[in-house]
mmCIF file of the N, C-alpha and C atoms, coordinates in Angstrom:
data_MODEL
# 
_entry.id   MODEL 
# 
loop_
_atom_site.group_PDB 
_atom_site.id 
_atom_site.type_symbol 
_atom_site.label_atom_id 
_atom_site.label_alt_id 
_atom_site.label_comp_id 
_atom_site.label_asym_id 
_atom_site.label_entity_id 
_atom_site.label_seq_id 
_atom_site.pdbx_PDB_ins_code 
_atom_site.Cartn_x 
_atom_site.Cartn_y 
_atom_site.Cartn_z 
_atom_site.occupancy 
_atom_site.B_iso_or_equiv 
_atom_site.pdbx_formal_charge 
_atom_site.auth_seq_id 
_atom_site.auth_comp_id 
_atom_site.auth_asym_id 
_atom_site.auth_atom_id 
_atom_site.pdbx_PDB_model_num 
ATOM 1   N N  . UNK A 1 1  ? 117.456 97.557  109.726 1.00 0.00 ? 1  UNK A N  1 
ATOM 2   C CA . UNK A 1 1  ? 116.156 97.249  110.277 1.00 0.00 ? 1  UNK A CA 1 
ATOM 3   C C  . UNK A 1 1  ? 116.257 97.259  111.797 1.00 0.00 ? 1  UNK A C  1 
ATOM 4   N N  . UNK A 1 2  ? 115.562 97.851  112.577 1.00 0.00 ? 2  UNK A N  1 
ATOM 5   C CA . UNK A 1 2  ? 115.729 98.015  113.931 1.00 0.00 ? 2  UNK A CA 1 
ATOM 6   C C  . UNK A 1 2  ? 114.664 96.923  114.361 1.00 0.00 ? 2  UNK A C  1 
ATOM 7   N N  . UNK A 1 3  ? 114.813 96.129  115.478 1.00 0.00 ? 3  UNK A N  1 
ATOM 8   C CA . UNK A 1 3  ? 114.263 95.258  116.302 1.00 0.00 ? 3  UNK A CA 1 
ATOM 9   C C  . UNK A 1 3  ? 113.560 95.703  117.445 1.00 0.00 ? 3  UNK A C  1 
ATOM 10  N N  . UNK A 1 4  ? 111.683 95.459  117.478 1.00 0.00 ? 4  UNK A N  1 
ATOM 11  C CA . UNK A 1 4  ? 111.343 95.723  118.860 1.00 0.00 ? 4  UNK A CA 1 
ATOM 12  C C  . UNK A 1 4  ? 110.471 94.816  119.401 1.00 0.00 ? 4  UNK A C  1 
ATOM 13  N N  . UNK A 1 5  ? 110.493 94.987  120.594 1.00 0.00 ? 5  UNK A N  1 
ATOM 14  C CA . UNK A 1 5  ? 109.717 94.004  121.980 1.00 0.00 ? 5  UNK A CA 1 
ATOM 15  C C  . UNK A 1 5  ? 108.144 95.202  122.015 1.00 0.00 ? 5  UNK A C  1 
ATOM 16  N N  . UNK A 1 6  ? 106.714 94.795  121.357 1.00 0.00 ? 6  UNK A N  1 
ATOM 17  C CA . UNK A 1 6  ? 105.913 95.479  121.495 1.00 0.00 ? 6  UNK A CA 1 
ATOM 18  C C  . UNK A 1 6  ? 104.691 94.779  122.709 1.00 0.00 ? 6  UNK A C  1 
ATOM 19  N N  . UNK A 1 7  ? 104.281 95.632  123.318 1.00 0.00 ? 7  UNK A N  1 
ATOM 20  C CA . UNK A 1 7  ? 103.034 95.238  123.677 1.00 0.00 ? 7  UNK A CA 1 
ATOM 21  C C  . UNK A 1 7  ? 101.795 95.135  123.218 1.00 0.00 ? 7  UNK A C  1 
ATOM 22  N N  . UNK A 1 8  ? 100.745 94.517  122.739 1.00 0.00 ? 8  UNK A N  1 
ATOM 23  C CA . UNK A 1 8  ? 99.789  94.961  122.386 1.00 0.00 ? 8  UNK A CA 1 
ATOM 24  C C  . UNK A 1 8  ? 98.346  93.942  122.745 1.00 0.00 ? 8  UNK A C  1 
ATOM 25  N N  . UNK A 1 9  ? 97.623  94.757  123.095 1.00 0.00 ? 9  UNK A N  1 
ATOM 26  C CA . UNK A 1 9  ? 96.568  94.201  123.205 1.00 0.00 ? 9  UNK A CA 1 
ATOM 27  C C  . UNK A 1 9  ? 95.857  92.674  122.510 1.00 0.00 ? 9  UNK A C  1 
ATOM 28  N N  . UNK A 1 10 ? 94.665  92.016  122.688 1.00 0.00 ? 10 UNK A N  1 
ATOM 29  C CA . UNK A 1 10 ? 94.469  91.205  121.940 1.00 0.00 ? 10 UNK A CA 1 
ATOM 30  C C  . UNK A 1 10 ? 93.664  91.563  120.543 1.00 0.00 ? 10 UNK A C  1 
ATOM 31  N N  . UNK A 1 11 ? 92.814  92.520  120.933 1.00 0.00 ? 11 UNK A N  1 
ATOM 32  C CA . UNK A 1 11 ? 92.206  93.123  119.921 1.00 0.00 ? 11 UNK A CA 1 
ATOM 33  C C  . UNK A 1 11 ? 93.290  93.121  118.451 1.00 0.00 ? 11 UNK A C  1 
ATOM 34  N N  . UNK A 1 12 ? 94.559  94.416  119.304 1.00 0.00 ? 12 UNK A N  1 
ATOM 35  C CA . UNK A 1 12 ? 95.207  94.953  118.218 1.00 0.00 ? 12 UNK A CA 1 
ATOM 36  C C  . UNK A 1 12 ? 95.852  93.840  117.646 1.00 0.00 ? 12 UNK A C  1 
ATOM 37  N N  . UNK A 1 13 ? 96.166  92.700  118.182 1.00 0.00 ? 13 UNK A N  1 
ATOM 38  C CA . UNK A 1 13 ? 96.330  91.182  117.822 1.00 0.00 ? 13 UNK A CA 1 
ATOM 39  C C  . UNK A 1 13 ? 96.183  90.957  116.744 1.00 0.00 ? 13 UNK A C  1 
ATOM 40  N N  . UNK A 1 14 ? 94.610  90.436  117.020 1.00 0.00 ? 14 UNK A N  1 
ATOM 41  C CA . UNK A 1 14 ? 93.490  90.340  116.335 1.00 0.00 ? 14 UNK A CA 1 
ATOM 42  C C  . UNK A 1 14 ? 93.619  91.073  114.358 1.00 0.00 ? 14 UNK A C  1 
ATOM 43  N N  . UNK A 1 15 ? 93.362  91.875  114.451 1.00 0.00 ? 15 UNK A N  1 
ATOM 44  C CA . UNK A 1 15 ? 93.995  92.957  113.489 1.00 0.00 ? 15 UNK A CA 1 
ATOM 45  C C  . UNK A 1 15 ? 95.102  92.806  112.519 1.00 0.00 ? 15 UNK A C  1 
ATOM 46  N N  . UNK A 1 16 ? 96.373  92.699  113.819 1.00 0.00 ? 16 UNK A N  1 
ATOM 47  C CA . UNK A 1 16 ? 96.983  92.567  112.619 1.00 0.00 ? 16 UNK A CA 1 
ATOM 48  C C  . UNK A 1 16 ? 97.263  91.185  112.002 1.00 0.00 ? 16 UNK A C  1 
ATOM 49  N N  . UNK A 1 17 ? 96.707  89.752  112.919 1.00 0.00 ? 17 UNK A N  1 
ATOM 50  C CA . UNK A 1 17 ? 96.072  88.734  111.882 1.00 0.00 ? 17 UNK A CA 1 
ATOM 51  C C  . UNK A 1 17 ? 95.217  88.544  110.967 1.00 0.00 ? 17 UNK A C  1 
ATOM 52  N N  . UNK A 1 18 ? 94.783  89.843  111.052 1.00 0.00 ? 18 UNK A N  1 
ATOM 53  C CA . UNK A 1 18 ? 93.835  89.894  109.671 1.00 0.00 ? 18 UNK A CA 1 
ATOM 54  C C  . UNK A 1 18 ? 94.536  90.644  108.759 1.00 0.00 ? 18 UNK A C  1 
ATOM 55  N N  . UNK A 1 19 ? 94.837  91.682  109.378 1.00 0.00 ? 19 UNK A N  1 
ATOM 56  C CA . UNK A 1 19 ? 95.966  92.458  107.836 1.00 0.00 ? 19 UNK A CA 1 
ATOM 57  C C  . UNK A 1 19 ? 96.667  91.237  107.420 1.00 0.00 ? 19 UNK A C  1 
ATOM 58  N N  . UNK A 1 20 ? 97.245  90.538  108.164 1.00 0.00 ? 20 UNK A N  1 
ATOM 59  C CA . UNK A 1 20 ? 98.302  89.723  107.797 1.00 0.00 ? 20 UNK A CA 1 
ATOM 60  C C  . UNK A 1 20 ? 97.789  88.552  106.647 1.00 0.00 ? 20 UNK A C  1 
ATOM 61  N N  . UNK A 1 21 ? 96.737  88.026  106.780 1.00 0.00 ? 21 UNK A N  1 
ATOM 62  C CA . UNK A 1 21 ? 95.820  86.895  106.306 1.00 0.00 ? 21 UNK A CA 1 
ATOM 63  C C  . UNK A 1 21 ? 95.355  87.517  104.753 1.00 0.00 ? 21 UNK A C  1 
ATOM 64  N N  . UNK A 1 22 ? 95.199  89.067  105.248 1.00 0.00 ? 22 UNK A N  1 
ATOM 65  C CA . UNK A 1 22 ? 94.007  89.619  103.844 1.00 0.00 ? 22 UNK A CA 1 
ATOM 66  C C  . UNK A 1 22 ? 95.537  89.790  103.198 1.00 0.00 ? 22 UNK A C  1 
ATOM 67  N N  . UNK A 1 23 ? 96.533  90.247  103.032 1.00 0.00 ? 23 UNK A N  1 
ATOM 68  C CA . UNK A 1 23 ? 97.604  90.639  102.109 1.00 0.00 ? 23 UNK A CA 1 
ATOM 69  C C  . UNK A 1 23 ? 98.480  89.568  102.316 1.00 0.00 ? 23 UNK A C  1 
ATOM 70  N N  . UNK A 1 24 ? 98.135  88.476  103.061 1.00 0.00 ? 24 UNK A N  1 
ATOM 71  C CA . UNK A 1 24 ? 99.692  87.284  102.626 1.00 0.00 ? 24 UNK A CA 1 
ATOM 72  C C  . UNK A 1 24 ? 100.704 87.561  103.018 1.00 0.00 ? 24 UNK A C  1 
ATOM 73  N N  . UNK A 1 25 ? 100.892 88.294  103.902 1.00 0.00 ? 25 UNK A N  1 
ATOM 74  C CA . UNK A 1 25 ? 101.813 88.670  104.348 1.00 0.00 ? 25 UNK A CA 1 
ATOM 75  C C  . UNK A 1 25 ? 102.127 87.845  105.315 1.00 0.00 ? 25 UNK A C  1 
ATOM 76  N N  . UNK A 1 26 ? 104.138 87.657  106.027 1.00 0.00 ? 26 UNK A N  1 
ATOM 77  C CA . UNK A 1 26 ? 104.809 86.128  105.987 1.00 0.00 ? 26 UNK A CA 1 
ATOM 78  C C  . UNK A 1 26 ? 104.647 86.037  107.691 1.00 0.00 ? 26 UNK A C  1 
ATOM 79  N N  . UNK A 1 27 ? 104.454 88.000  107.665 1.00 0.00 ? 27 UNK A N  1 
ATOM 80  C CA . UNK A 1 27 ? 104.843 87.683  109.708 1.00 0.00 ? 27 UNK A CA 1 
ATOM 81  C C  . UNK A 1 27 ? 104.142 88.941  110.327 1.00 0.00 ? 27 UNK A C  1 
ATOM 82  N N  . UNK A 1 28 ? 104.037 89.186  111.430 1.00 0.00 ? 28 UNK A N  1 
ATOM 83  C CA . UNK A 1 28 ? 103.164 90.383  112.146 1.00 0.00 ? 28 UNK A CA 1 
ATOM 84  C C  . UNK A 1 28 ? 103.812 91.695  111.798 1.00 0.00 ? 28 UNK A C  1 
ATOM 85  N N  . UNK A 1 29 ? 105.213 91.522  111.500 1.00 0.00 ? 29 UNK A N  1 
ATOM 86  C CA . UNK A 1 29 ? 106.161 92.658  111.347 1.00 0.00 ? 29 UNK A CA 1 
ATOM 87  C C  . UNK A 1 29 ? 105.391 93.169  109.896 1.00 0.00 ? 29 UNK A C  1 
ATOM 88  N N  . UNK A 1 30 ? 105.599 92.691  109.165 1.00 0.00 ? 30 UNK A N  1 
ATOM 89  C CA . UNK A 1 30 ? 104.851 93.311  107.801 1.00 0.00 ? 30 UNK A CA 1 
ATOM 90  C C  . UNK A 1 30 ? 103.906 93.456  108.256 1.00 0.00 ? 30 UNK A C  1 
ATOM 91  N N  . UNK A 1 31 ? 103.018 93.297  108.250 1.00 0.00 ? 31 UNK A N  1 
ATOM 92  C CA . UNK A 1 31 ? 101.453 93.976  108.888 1.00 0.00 ? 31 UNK A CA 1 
ATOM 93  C C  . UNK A 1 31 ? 101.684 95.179  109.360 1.00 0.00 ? 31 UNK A C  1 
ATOM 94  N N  . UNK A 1 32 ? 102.491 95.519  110.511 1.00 0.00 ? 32 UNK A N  1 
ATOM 95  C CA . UNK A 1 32 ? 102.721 96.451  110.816 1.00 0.00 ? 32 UNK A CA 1 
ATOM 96  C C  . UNK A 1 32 ? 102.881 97.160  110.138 1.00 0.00 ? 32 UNK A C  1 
ATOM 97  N N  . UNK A 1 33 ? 104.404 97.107  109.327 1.00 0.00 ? 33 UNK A N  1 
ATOM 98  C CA . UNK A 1 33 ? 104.659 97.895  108.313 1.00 0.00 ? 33 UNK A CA 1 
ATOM 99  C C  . UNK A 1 33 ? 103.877 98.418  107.345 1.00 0.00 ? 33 UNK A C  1 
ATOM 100 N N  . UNK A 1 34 ? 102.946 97.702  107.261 1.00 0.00 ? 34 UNK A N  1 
ATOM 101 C CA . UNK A 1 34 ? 101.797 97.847  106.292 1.00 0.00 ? 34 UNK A CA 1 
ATOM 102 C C  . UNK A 1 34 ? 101.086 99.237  106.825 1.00 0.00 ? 34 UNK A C  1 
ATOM 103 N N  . UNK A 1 35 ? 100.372 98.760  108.053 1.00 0.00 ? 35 UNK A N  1 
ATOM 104 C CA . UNK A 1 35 ? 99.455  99.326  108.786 1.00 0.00 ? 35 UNK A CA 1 
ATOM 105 C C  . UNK A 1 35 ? 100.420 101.134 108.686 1.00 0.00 ? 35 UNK A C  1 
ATOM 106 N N  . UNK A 1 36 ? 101.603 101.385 109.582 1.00 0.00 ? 36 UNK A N  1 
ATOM 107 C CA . UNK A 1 36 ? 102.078 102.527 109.653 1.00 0.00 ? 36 UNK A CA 1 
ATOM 108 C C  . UNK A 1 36 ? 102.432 103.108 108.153 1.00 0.00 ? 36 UNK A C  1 
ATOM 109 N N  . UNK A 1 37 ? 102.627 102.750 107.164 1.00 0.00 ? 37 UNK A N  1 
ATOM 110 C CA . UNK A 1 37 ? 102.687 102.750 106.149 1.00 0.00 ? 37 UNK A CA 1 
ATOM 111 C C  . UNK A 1 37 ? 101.259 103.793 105.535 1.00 0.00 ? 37 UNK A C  1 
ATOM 112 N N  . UNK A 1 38 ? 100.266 102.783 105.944 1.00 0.00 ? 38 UNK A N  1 
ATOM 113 C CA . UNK A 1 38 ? 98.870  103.593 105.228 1.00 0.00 ? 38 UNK A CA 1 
ATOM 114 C C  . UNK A 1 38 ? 98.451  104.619 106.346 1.00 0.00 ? 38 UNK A C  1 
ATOM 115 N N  . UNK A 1 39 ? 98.619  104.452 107.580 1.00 0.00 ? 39 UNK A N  1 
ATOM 116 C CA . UNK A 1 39 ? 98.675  105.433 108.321 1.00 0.00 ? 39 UNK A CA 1 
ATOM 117 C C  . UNK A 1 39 ? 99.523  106.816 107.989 1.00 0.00 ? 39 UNK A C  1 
ATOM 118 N N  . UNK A 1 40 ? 101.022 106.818 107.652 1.00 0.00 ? 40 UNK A N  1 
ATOM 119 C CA . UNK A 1 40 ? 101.549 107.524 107.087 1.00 0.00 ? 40 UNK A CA 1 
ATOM 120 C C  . UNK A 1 40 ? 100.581 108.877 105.580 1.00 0.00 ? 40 UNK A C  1 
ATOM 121 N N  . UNK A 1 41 ? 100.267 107.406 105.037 1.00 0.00 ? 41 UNK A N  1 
ATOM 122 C CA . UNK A 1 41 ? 99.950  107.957 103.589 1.00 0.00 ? 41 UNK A CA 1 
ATOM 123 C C  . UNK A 1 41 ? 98.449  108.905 103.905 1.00 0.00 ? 41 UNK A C  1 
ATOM 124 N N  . UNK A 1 42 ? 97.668  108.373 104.466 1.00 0.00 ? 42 UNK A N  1 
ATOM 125 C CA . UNK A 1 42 ? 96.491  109.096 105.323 1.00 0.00 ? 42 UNK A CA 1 
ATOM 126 C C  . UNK A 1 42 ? 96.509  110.027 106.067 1.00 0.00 ? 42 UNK A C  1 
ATOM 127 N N  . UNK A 1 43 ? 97.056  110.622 106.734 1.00 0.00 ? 43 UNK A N  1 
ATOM 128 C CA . UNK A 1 43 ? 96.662  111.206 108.302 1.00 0.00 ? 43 UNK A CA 1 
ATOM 129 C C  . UNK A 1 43 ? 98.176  111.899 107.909 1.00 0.00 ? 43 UNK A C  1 
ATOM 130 N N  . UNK A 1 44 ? 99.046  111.468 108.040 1.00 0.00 ? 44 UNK A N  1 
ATOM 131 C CA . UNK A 1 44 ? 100.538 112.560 108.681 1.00 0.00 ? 44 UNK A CA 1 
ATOM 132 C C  . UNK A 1 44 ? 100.460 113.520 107.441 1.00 0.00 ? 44 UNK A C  1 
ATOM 133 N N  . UNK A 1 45 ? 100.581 113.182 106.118 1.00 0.00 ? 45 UNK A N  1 
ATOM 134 C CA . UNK A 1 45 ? 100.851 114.421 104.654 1.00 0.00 ? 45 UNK A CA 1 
ATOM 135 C C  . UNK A 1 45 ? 99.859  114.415 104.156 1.00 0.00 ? 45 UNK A C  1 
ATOM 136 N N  . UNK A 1 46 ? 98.572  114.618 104.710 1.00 0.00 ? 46 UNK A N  1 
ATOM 137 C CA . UNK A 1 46 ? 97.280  114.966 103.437 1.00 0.00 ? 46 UNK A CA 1 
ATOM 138 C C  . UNK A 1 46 ? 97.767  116.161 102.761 1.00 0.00 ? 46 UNK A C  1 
ATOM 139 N N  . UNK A 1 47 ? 98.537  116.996 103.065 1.00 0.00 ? 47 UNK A N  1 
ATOM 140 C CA . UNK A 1 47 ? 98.364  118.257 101.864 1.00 0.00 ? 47 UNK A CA 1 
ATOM 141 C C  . UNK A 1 47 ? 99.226  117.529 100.749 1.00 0.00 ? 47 UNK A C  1 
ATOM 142 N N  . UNK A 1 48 ? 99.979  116.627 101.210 1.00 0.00 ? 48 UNK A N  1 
ATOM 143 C CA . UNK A 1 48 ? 100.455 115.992 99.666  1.00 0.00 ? 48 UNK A CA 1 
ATOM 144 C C  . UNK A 1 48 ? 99.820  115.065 98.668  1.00 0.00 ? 48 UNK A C  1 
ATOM 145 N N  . UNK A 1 49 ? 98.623  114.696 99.254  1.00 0.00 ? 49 UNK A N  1 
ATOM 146 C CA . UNK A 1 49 ? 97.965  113.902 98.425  1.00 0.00 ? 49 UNK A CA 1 
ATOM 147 C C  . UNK A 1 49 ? 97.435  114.394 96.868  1.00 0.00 ? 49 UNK A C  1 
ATOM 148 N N  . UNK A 1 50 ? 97.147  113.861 95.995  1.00 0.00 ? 50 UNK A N  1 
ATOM 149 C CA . UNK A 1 50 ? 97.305  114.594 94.867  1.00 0.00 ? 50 UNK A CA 1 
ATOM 150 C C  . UNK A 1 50 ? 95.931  115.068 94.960  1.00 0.00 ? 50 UNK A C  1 
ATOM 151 N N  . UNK A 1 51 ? 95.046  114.385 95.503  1.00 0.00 ? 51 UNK A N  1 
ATOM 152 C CA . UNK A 1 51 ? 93.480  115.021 95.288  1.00 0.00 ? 51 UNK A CA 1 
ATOM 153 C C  . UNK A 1 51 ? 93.410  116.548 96.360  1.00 0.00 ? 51 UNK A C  1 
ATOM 154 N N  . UNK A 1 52 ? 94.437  116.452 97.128  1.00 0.00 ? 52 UNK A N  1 
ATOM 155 C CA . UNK A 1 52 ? 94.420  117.881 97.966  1.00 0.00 ? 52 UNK A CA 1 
ATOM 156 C C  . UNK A 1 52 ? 94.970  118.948 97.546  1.00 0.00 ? 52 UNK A C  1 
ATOM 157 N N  . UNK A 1 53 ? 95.764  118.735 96.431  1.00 0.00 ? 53 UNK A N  1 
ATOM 158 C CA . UNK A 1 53 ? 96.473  119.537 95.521  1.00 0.00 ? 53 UNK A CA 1 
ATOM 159 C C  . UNK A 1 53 ? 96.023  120.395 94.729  1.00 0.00 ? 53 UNK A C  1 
ATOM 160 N N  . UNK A 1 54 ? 94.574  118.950 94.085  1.00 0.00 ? 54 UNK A N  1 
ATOM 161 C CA . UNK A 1 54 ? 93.575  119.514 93.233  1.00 0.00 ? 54 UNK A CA 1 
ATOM 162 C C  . UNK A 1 54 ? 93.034  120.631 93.972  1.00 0.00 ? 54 UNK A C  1 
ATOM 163 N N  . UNK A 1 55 ? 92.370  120.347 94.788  1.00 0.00 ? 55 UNK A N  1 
ATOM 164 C CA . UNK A 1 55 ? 91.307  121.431 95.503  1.00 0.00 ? 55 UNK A CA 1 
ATOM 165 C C  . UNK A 1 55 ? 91.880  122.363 95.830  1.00 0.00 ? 55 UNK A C  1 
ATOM 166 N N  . UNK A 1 56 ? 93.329  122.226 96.168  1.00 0.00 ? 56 UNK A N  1 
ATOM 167 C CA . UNK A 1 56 ? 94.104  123.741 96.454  1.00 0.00 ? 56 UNK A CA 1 
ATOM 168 C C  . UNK A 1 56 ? 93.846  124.920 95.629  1.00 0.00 ? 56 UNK A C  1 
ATOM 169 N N  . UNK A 1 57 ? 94.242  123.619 94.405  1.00 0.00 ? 57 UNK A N  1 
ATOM 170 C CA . UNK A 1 57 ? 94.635  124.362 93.333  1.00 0.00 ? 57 UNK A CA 1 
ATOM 171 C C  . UNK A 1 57 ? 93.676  125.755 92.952  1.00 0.00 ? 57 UNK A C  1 
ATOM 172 N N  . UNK A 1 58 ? 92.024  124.361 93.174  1.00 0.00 ? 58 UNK A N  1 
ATOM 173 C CA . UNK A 1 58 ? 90.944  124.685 92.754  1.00 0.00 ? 58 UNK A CA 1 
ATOM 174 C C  . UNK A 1 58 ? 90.497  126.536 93.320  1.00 0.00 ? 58 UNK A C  1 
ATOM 175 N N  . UNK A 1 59 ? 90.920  126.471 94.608  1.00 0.00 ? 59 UNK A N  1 
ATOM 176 C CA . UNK A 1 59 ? 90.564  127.140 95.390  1.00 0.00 ? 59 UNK A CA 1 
ATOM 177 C C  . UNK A 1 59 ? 91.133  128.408 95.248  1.00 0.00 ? 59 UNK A C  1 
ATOM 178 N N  . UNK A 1 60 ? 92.414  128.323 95.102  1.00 0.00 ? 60 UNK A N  1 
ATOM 179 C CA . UNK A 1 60 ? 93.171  129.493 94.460  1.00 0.00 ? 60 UNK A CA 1 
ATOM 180 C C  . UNK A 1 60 ? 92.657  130.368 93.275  1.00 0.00 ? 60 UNK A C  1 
ATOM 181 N N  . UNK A 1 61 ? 92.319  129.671 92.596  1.00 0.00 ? 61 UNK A N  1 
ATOM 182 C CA . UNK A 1 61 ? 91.876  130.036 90.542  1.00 0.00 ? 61 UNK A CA 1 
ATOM 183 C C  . UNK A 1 61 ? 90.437  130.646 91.482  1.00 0.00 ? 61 UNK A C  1 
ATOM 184 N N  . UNK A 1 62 ? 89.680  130.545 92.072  1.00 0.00 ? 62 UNK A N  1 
ATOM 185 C CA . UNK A 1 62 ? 88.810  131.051 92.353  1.00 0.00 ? 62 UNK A CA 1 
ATOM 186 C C  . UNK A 1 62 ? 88.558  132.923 93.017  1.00 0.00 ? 62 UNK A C  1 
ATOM 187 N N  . UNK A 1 63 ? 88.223  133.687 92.518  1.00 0.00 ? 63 UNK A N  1 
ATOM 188 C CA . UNK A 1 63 ? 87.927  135.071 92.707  1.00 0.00 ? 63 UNK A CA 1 
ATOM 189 C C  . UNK A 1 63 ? 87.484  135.857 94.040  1.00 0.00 ? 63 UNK A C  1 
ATOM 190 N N  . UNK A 1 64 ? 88.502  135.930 94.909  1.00 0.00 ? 64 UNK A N  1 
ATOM 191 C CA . UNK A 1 64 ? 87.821  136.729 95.795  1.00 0.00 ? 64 UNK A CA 1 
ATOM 192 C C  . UNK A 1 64 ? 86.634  137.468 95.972  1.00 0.00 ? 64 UNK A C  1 
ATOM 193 N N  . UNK A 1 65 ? 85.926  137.465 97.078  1.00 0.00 ? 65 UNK A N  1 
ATOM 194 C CA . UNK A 1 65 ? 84.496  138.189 97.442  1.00 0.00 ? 65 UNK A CA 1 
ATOM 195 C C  . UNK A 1 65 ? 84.619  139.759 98.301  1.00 0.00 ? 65 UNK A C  1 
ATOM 196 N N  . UNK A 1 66 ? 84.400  140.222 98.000  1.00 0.00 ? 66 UNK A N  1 
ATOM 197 C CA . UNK A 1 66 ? 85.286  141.761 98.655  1.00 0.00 ? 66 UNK A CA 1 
ATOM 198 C C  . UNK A 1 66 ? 83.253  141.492 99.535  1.00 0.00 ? 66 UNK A C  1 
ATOM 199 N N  . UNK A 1 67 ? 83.625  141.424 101.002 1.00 0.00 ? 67 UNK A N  1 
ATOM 200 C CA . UNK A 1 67 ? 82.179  141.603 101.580 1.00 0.00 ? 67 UNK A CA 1 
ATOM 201 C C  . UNK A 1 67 ? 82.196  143.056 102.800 1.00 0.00 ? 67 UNK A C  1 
ATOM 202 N N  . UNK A 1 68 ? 83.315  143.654 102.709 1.00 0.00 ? 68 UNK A N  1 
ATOM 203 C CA . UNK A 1 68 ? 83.136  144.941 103.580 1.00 0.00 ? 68 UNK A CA 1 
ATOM 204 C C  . UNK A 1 68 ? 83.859  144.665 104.895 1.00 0.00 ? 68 UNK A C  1 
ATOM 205 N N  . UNK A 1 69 ? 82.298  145.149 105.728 1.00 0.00 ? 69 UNK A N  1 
ATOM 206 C CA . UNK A 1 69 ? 83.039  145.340 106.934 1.00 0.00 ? 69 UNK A CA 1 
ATOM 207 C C  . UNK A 1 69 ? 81.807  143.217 107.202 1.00 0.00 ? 69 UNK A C  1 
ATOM 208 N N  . UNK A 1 70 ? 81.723  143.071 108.469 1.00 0.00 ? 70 UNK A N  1 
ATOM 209 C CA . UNK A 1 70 ? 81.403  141.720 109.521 1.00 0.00 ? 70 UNK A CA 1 
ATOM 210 C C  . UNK A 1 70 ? 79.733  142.499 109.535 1.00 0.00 ? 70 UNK A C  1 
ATOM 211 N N  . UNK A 1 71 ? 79.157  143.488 109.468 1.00 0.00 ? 71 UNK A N  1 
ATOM 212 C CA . UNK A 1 71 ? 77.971  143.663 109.162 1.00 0.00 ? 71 UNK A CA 1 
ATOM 213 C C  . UNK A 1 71 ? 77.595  143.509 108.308 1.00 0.00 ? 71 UNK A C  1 
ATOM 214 N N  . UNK A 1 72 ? 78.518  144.089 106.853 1.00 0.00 ? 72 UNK A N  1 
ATOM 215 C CA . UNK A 1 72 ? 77.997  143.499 105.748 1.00 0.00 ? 72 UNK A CA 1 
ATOM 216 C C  . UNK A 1 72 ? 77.662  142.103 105.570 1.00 0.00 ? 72 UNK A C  1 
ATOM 217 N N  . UNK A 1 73 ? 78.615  141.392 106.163 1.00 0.00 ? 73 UNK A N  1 
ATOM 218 C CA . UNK A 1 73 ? 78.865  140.261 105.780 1.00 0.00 ? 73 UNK A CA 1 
ATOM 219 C C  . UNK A 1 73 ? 77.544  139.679 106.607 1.00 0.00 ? 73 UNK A C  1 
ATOM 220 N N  . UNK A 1 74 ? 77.349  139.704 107.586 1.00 0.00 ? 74 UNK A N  1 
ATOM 221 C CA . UNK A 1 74 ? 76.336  139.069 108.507 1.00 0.00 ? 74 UNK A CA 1 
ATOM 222 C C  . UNK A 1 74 ? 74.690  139.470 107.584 1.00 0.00 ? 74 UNK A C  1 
ATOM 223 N N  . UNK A 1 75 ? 74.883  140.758 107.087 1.00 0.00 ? 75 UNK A N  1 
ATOM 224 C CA . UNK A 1 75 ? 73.641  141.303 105.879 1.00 0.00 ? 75 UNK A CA 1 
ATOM 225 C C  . UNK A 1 75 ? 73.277  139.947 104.705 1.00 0.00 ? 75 UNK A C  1 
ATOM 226 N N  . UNK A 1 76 ? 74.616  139.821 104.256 1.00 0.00 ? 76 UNK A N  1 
ATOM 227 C CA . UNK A 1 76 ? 74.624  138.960 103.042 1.00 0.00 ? 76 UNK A CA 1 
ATOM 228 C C  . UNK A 1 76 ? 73.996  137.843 103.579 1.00 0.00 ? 76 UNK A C  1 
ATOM 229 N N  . UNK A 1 77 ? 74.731  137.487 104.822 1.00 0.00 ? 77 UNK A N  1 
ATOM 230 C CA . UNK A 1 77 ? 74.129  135.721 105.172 1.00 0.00 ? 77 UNK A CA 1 
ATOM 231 C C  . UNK A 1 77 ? 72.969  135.976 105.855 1.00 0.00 ? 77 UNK A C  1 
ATOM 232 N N  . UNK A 1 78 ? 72.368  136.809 105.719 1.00 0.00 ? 78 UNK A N  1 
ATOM 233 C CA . UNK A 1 78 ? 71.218  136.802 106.899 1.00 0.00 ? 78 UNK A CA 1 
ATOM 234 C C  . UNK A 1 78 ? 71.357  136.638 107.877 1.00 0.00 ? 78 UNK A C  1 
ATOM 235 N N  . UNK A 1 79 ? 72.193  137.159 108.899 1.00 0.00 ? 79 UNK A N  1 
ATOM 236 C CA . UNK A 1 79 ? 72.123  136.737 110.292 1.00 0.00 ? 79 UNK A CA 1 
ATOM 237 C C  . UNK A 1 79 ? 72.249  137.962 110.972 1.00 0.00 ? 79 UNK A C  1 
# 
């Protein structure tokens, strides 16, 4: 376990006495851990999430549109 000296605002304080309060958790350090934790699971690997997998998936099984040339295509959408 590595040890650090953080700065943080009062706000971000704030925060993580509430993470800390809503999950029972014993000290600010868990909170944290918490916090980078769901940060992790959110934001850094969405393509691993299983619902992004789905839609990959989804997206693949789906049939190409052969639309020509960028005139055609602008024909089709009306523009």
């Amino acid at each position: 376990m590595v040890k650090a000296i953080i700065n943080i605002d009062d706000q971000s304080n704030r925060v993580l006495n509430i993470v800390k309060a809503k999950y029972g958790l014993k000290d600010k350090s868990s909170a944290i851990e918490l916090v980078v934790k769901q940060y992790e699971e959110e934001l850094l690997e969405p393509e691993l999430r299983p619902e992004y997998v789905k839609r990959a998936k989804k997206i693949l099984a789906q049939d190409a549109v052969d639309v020509g040339t960028v005139d055609d295509l602008r024909e089709r959408l009306g523009i």
